[in-house]
MDTraj code that builds the backbone (N, CA, C; nanometers):
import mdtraj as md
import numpy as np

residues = "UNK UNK UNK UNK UNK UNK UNK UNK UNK UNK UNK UNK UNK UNK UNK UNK UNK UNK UNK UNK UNK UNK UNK UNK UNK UNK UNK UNK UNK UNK UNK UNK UNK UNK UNK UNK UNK UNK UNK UNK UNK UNK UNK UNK UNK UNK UNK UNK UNK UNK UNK UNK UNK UNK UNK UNK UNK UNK UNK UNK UNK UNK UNK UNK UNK UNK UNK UNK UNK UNK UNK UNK UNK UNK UNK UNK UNK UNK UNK UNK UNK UNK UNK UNK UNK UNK UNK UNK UNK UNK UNK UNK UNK UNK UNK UNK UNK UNK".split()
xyz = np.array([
    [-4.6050, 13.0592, 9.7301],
    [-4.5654, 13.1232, 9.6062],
    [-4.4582, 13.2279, 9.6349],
    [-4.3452, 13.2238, 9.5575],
    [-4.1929, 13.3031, 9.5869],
    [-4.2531, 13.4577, 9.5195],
    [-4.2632, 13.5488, 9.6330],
    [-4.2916, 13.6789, 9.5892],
    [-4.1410, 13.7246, 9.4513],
    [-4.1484, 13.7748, 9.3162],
    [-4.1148, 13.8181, 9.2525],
    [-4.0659, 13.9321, 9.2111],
    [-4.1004, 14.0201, 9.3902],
    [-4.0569, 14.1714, 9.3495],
    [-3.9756, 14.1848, 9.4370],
    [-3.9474, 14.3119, 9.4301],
    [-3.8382, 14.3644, 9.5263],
    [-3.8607, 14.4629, 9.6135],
    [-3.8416, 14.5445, 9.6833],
    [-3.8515, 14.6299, 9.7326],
    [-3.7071, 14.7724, 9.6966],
    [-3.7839, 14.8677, 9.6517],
    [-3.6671, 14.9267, 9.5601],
    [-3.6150, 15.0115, 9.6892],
    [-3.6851, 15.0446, 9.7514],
    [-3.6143, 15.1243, 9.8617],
    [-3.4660, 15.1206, 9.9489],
    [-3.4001, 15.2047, 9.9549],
    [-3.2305, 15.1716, 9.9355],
    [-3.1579, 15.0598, 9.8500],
    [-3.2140, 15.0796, 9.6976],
    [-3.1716, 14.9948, 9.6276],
    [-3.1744, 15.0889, 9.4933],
    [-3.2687, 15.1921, 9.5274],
    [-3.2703, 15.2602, 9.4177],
    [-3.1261, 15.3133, 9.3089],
    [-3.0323, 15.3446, 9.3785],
    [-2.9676, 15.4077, 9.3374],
    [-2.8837, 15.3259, 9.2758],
    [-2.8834, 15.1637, 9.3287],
    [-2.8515, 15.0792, 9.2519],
    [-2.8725, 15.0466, 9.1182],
    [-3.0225, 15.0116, 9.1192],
    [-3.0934, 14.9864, 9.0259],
    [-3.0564, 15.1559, 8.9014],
    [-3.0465, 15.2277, 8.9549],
    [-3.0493, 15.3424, 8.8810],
    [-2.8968, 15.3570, 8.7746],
    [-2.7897, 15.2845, 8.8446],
    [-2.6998, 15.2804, 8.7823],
    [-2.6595, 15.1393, 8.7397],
    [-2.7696, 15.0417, 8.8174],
    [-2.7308, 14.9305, 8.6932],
    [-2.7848, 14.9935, 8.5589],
    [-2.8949, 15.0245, 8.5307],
    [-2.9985, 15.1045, 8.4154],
    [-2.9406, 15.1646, 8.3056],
    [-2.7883, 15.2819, 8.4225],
    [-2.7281, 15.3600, 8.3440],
    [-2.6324, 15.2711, 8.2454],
    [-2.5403, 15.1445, 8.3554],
    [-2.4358, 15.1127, 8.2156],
    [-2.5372, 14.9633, 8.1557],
    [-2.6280, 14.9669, 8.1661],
    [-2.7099, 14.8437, 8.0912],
    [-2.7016, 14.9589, 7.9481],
    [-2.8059, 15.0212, 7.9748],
    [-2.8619, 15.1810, 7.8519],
    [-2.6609, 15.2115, 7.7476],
    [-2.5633, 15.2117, 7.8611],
    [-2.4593, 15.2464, 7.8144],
    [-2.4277, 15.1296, 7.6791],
    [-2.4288, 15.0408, 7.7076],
    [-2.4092, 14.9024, 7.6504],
    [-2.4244, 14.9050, 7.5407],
    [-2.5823, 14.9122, 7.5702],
    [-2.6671, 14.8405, 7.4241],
    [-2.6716, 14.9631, 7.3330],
    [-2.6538, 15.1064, 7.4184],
    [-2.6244, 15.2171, 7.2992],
    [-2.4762, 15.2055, 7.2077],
    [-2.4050, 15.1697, 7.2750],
    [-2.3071, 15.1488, 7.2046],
    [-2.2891, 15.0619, 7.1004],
    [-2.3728, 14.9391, 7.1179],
    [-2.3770, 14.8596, 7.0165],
    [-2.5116, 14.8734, 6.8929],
    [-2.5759, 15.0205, 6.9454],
    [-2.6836, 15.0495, 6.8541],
    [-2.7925, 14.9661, 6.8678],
    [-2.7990, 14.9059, 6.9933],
    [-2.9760, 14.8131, 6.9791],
    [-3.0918, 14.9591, 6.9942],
    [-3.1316, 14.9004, 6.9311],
    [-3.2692, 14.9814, 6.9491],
    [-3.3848, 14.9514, 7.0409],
    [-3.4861, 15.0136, 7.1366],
    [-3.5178, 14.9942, 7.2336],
    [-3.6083, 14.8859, 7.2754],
    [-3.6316, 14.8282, 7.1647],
    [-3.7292, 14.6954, 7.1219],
    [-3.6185, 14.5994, 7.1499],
    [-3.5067, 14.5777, 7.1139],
    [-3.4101, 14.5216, 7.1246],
    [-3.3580, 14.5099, 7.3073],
    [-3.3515, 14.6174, 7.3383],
    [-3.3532, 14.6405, 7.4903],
    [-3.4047, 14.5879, 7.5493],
    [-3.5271, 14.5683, 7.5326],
    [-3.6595, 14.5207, 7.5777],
    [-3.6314, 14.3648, 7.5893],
    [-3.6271, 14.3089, 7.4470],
    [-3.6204, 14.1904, 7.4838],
    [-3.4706, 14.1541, 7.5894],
    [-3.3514, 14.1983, 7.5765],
    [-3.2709, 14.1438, 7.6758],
    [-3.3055, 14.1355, 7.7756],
    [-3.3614, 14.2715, 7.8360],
    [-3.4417, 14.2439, 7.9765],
    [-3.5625, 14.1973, 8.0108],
    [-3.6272, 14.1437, 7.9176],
    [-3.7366, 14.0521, 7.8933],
    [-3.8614, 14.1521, 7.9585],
    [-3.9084, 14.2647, 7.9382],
    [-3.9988, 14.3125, 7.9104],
    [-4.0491, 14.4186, 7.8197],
    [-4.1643, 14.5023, 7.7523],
    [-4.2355, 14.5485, 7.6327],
    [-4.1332, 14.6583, 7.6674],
    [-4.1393, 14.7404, 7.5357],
    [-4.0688, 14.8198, 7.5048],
    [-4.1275, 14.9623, 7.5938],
    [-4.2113, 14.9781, 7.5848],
    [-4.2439, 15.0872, 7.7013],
    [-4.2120, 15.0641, 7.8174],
    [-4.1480, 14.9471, 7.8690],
    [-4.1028, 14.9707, 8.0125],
    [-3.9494, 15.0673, 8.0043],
    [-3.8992, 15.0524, 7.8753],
    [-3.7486, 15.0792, 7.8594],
    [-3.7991, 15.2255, 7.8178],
    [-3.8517, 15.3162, 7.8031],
    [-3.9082, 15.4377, 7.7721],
    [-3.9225, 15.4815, 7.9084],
    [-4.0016, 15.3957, 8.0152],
    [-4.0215, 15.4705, 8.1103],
    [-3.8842, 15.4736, 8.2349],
    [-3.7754, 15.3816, 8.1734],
    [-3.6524, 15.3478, 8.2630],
    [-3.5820, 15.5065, 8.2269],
    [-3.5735, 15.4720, 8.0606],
    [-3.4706, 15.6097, 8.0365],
    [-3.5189, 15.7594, 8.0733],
    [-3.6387, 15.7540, 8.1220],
    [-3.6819, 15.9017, 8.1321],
    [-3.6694, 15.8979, 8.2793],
    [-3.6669, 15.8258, 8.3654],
    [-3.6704, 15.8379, 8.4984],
    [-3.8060, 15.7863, 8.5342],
    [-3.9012, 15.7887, 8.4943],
    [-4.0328, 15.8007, 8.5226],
    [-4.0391, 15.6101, 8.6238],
    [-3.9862, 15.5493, 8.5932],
    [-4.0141, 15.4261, 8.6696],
    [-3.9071, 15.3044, 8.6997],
    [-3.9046, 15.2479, 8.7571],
    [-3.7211, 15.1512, 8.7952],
    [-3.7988, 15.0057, 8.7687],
    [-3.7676, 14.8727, 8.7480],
    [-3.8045, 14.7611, 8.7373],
    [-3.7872, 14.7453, 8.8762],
    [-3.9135, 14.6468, 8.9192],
    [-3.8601, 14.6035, 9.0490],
    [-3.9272, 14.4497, 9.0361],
    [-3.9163, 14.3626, 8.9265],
    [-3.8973, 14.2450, 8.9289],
    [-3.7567, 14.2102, 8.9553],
    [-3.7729, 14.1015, 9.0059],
    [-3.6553, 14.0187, 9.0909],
    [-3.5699, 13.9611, 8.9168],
    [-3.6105, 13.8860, 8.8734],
    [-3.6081, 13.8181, 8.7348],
    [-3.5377, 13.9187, 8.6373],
    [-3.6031, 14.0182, 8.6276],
    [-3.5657, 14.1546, 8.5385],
    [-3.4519, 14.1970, 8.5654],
    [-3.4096, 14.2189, 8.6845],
    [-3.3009, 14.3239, 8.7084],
    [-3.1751, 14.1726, 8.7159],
    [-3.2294, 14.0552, 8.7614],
    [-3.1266, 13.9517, 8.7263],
    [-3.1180, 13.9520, 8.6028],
    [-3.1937, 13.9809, 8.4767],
    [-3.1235, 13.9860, 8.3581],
    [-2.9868, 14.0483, 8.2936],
    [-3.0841, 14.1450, 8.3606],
    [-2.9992, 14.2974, 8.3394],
    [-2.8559, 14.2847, 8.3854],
    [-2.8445, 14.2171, 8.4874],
    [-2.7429, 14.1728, 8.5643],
    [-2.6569, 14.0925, 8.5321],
    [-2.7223, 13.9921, 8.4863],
    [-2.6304, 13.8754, 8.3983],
    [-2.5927, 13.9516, 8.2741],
    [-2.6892, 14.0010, 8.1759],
    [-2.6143, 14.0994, 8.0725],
    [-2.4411, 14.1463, 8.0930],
    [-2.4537, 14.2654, 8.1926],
    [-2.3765, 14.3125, 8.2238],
    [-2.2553, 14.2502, 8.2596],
    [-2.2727, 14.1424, 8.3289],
    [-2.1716, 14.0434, 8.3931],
    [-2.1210, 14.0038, 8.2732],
    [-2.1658, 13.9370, 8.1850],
    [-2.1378, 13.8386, 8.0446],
    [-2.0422, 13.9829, 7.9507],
    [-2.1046, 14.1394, 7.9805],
    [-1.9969, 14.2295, 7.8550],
    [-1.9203, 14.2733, 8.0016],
    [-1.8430, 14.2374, 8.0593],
    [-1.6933, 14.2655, 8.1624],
    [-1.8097, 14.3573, 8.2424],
    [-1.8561, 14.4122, 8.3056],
    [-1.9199, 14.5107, 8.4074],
    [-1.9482, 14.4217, 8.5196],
    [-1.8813, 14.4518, 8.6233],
    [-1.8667, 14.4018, 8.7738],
    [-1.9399, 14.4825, 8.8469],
    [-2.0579, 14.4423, 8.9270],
    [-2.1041, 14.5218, 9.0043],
    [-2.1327, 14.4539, 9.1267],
    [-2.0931, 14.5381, 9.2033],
    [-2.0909, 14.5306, 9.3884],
    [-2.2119, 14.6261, 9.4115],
    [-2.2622, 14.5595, 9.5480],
    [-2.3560, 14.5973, 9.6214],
    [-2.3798, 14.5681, 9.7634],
    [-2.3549, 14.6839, 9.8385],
    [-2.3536, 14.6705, 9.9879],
    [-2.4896, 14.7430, 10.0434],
    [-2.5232, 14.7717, 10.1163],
    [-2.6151, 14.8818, 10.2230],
    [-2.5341, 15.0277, 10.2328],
    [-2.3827, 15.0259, 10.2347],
    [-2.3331, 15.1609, 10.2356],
    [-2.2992, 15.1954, 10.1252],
    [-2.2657, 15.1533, 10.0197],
    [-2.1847, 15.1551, 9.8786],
    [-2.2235, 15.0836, 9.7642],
    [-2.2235, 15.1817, 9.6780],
    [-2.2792, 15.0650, 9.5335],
    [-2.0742, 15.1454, 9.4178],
    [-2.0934, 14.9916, 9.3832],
    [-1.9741, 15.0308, 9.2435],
    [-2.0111, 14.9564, 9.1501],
    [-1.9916, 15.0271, 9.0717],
    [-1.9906, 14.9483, 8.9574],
    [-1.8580, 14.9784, 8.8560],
    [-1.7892, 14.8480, 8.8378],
    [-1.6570, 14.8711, 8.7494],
    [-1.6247, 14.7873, 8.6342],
    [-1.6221, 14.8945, 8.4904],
    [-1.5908, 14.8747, 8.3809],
    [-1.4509, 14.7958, 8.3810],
    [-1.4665, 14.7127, 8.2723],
    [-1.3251, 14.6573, 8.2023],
    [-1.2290, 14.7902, 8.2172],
    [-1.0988, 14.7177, 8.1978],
    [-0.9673, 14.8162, 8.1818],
    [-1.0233, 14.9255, 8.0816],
    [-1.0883, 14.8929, 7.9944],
    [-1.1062, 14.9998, 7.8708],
    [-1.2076, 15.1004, 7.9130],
    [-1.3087, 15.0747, 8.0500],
    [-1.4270, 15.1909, 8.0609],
    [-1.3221, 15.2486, 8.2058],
    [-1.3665, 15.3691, 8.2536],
    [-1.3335, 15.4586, 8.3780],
    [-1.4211, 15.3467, 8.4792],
    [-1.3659, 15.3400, 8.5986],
    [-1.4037, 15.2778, 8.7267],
    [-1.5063, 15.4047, 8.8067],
    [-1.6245, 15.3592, 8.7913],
    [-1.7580, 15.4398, 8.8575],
    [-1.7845, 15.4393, 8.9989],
    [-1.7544, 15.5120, 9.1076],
    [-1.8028, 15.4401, 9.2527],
    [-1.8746, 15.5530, 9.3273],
    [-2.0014, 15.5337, 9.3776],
    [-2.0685, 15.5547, 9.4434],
    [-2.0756, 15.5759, 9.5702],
    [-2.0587, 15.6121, 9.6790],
    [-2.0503, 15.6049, 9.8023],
    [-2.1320, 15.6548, 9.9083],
])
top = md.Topology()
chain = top.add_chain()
for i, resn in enumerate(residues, 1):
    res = top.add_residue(resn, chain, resSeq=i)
    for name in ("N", "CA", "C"):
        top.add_atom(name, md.element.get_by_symbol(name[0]), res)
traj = md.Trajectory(xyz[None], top)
């Protein structure tokens, strides 16, 4: 059976700013957090406990949503062991992490 999780450890900060321009997104287009929920295919209290800090997804499945989301509205994100970026279309500022 294909374990389903991840291990968030040196990934966090990833995950923390995929979160940020996922949250950026769907605020902009006014979804509401039920709405959130379903893109990333879990209950709406998981997206309560993302935006407060209180907890990170560490399904494998989940954060590939989140991921494909992002990919599908222009947001390119790279991920190394030394460096995380993440870069907006011409129209958002280029975000990089280091």
């Amino acid at each position: 059976m294909e374990n389903n999780f991840i291990d968030t450890n040196g990934k966090k900060e990833y995950i923390h700013h995929l979160l940020e321009q996922f949250f950026k997104i769907c605020g902009r287009r006014g979804y509401s957090k039920k709405q959130i929920a379903e893109l990333a295919g879990v209950h709406f209290t998981a997206i309560f406990r993302w935006a407060r800090g209180e907890s990170l997804p560490v399904s494998k499945s989940v954060i590939e949503r989140i991921e494909n989301y992002l990919k599908q509205n222009s947001v390119q994100l790279c991920h190394n062991s030394d460096k995380v970026s993440l870069q907006q279309s011409s129209s958002e500022p280029e975000i990089k992490i280091s």
